[in-house]
C-alpha positions in Angstrom: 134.4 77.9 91.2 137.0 79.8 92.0 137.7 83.2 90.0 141.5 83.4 90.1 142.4 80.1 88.2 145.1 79.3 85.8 143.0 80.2 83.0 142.0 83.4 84.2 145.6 84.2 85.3 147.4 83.6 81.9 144.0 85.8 79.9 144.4 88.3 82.4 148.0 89.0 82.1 148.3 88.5 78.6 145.7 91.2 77.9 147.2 93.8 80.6 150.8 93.2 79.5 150.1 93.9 75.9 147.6 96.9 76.7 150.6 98.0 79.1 152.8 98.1 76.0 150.5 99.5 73.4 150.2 102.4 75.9 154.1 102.9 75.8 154.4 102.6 72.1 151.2 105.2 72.1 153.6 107.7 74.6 156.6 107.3 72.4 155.1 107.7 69.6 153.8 111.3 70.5 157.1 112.1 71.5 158.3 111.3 67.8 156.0 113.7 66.6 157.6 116.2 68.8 161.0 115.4 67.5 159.8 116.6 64.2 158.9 119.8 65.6 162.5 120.5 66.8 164.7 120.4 63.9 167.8 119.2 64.4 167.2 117.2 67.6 166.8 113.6 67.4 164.0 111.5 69.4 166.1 111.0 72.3 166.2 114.9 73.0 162.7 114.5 72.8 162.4 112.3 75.7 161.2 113.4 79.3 162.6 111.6 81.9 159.1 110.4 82.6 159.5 109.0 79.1 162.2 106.7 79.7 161.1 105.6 83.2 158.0 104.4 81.6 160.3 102.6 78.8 162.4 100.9 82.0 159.2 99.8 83.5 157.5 98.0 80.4 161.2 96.2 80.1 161.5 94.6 83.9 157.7 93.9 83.4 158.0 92.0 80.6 160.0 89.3 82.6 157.2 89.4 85.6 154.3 89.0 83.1 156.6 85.9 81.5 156.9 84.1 84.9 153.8 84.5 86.1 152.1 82.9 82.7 154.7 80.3 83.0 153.8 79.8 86.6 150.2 79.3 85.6 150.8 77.0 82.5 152.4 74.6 85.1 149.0 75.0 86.8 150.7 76.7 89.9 149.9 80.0 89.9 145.6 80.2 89.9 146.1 76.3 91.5 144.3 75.1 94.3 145.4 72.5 97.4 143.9 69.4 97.9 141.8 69.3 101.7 144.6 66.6 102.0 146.5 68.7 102.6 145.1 71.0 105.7 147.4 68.9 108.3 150.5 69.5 105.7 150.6 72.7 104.4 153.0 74.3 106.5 156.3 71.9 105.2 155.2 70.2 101.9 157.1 71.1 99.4 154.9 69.5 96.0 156.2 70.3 92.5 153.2 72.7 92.2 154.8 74.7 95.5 157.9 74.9 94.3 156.9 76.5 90.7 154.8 78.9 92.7 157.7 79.9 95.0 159.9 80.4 92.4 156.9 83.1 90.4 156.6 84.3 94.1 160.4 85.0 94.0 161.1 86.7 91.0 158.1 88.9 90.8 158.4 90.7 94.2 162.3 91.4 93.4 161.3 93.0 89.9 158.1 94.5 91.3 159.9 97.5 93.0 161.5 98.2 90.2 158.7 98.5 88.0 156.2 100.3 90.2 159.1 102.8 91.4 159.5 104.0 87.8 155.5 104.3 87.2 155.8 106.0 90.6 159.1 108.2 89.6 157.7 109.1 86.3 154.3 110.7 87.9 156.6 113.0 90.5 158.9 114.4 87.6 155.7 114.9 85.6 153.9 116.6 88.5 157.2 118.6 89.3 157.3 120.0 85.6 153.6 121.3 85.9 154.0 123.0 89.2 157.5 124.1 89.0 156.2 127.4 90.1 155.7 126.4 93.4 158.7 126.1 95.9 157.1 124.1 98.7 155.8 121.8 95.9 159.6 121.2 94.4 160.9 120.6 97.9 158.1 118.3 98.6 158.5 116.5 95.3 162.2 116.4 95.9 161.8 114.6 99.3 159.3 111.8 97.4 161.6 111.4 94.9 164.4 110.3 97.1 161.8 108.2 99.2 160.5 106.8 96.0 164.6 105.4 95.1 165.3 104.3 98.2 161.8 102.1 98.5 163.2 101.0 95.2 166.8 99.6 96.2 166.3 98.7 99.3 163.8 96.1 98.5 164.6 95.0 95.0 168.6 94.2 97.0 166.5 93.3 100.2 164.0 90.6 98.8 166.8 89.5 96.4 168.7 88.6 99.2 165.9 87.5 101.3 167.7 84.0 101.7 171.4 85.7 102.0 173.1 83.6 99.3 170.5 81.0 99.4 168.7 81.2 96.3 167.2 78.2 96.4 165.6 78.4 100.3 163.2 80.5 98.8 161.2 78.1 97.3 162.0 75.4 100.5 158.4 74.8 102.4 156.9 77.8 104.3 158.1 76.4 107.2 161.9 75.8 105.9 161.4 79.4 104.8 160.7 80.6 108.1 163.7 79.4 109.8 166.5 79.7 106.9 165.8 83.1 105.8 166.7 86.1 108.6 163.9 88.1 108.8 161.3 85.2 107.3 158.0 87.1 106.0 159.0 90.0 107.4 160.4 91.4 104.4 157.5 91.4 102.5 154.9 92.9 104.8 157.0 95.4 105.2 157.3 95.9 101.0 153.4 95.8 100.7 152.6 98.6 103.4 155.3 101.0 102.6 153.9 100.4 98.9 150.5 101.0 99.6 151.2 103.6 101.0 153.6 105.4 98.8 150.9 105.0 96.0 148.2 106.5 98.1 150.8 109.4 99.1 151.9 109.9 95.5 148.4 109.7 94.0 147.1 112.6 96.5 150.5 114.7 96.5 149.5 117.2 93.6 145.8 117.8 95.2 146.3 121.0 97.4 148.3 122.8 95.0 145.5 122.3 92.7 143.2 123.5 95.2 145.2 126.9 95.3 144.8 127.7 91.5 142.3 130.6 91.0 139.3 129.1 89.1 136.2 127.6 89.2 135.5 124.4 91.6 134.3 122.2 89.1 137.8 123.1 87.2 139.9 122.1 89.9 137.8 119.1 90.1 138.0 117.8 86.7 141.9 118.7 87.4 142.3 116.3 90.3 140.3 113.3 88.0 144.0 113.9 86.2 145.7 112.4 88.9 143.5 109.9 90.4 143.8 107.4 87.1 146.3 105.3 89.2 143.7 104.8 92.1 143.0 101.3 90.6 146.6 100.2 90.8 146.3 101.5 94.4 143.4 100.0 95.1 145.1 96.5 94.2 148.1 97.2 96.5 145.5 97.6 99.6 144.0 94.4 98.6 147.2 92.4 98.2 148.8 94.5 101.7 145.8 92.8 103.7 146.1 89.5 101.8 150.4 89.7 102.6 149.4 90.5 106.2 147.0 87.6 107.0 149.4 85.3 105.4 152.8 87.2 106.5 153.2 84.1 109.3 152.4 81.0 108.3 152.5 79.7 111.8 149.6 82.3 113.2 147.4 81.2 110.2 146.8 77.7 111.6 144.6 79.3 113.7 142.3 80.5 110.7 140.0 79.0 108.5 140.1 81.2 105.9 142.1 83.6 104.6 140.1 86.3 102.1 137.6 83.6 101.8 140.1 81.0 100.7 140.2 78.0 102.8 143.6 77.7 104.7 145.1 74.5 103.6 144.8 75.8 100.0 148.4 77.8 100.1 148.5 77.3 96.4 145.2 79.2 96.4 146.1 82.0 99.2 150.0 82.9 97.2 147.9 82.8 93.8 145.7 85.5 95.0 148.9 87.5 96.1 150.8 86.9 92.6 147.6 87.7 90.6 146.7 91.1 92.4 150.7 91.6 92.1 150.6 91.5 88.3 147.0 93.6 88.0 148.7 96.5 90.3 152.1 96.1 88.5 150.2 96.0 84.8 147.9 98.8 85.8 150.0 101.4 87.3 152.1 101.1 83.5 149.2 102.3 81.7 147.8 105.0 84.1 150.9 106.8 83.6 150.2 106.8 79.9 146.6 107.6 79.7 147.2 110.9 79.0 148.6 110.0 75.3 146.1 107.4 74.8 143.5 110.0 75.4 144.7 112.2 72.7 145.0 109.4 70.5 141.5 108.3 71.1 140.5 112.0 71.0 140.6 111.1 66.5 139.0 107.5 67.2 135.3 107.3 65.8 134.7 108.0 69.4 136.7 111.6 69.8 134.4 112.2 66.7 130.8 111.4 68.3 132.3 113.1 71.8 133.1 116.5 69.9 129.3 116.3 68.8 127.6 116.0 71.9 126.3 118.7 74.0 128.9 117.9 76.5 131.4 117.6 74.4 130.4 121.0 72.3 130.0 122.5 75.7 133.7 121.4 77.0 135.4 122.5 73.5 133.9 126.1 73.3 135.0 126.7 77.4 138.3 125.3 75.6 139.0 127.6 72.8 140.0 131.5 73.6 143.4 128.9 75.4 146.0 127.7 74.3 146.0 123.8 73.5 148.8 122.0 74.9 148.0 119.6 72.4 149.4 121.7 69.8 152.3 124.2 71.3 153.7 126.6 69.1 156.2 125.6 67.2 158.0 128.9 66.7 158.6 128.8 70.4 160.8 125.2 69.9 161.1 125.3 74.1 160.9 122.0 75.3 160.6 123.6 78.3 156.6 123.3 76.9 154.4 120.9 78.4 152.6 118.7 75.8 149.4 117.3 75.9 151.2 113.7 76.4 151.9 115.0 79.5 149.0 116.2 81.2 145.7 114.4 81.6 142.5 115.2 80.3 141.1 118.7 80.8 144.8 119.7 82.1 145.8 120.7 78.5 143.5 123.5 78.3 146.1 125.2 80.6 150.1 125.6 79.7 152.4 125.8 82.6 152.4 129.4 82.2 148.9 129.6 82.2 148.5 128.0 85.4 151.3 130.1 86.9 149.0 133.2 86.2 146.1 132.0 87.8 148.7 131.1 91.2 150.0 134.7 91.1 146.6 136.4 90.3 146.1 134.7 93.9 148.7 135.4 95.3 149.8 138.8 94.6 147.0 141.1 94.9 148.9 143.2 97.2 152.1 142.7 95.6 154.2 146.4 94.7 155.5 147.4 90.9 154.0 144.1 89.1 156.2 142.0 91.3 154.8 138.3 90.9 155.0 135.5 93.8 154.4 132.0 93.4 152.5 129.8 96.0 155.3 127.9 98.4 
């Protein structure tokens, strides 16, 4: 029995859609709090840019999560191909194909869109907590404009994969092939470059964390911040090498299988590309707003039993003698303050100016008249 199926496909998004938004509504409403900090200001002034990119992502990925369950009620996406049809897969064009071409077509046009904001919103959250460090603003800055130009070229690109044929992209694969210019191209291309980006984006902060001055196991626990989207990544590697077996559909006659799926069974082989699609697209949504679920769940039952274990008595006293970003002084009424919402886990034992000191304690050891440098 095969694991992605059209029951497992429509339980599966559901549940990652809906946790996807309850982790939104969870960042927004610590923002709200913050409004009520800053007399005067409404939520909106509130709002990180971060904020909002993670807002625009839930919206184009409520339409993606919608097709795909619709796809999969039809019994398309999660579907399997008849052994009929190993001599025929290349140019039928059955009602299940078409339904899956058409899932196939609107989620890899909205998919740039939503994993460029998740993507976005971790670079302008990363360029707030080391904006103390020119080489990492300039590197930052580059990613950024990498990051939007991954995002409309290939939301316009597969779009248009057909030209102004809409409806050749859910013609047979072999229709498909000869109708649209660059045929599969398009989307190899997408899945790499992705794959890549998240790996790139995921590692980015590491070596400036690495220059702070303080203890390994510190910087360690600092780094754990920034790995949370390393599932999402890890689902972009799988679907890359799943796009690139299956890229074109005239070399895979020569294959039995693709990923253990049998080669006739295209409905099978797409499925497997929609439905680690929507877990990387789902995913990478929420990791950008586990850090405000985790100070949420901090008063659960369980942030309770954690603050009574030895661990967690042990990770609270190393924590108090600091500030807590979790609760920034409201005298100051700077939103230039970084808020626990912001920064993962053990990262809001440390404001951005406490981190600043321990790059400059390092730094400037042999600086003249208390002059202070930052790492660049």
């Amino acid at each position: 029995m095969y694991l992605i199926n059209p029951d497992s496909v429509v339980a599966l998004t559901v549940l990652l859609t809906v946790l996807a938004t309850l982790a939104v509504a969870v960042r927004l409403s610590q923002v709200k709090g913050l409004d009520q900090r800053y007399k005067g200001k409404t939520v909106l002034h509130s709002l990180y840019l971060e904020d909002i990119l993670c807002v625009i992502a839930l919206i184009f990925l409520f339409p993606s999560s919608f097709i795909v369950v619709w796809g999969a009620a039809r019994g398309s996406v999660g579907g399997h191909s008849s052994p009929d049809d190993a001599q025929t897969w290349i140019m039928s064009v059955t009602p299940e194909w078409v339904t899956l071409a058409k899932v196939v077509w609107v989620t890899l046009w909205l998919q740039p869109i939503i994993l460029g904001c998740a993507k976005l919103a971790v670079l302008f959250l990363c360029r707030r907590i080391f904006s103390f460090s020119k080489s990492f603003m300039y590197t930052s800055l580059a990613m950024v404009i990498v990051v939007i130009a991954f995002m409309v070229t290939f939301t316009f690109g597969l779009f248009f994969d057909c030209g102004s044929d809409i409806a050749a992209n859910w013609a047979s694969l072999s229709e498909i092939a000869q109708k649209c210019p660059f045929g599969f191209m398009p989307t190899i291309v997408y899945t790499i470059l992705d794959a890549c980006l998240d790996l790139f984006v995921l590692l980015l902060p590491v070596p400036w964390v690495f220059q702070l001055k303080m203890p390994l196991a510190k910087k360690l626990s600092i780094c754990a911040c920034f790995m949370l989207g390393a599932i999402a990544t890890s689902a972009a590697f799988i679907r890359m090498a799943i796009f690139i077996q299956t890229g074109i559909p005239s070399a895979a006659l020569n294959k039995d299988f693709i990923m253990g799926v049998p080669t006739y069974d295209i409905l099978g082989v797409v499925s497997a590309e929609m439905f680690w699609t929507m877990v990387e697209t789902t995913i990478a949504v929420i990791a950008v707003c586990l850090p405000a679920i985790r100070k949420v769940a901090s008063f659960t039952a369980f942030g309770k039993w954690w603050r009574l274990t030895s661990i967690g008595r042990y990770y609270h006293s190393r924590k108090s003698g600091n500030r807590s970003l979790a609760t920034p002084d409201i005298e100051l009424g700077t939103k230039d303050t970084v808020t626990s919402m912001d920064v993962p886990l053990k990262l809001d034992m440390f404001t951005a100016k406490e981190i600043e000191t321990h790059v400059t304690l390092t730094s400037c050891e042999n600086c003249r008249g208390g002059e202070k440098r930052s790492i660049s």
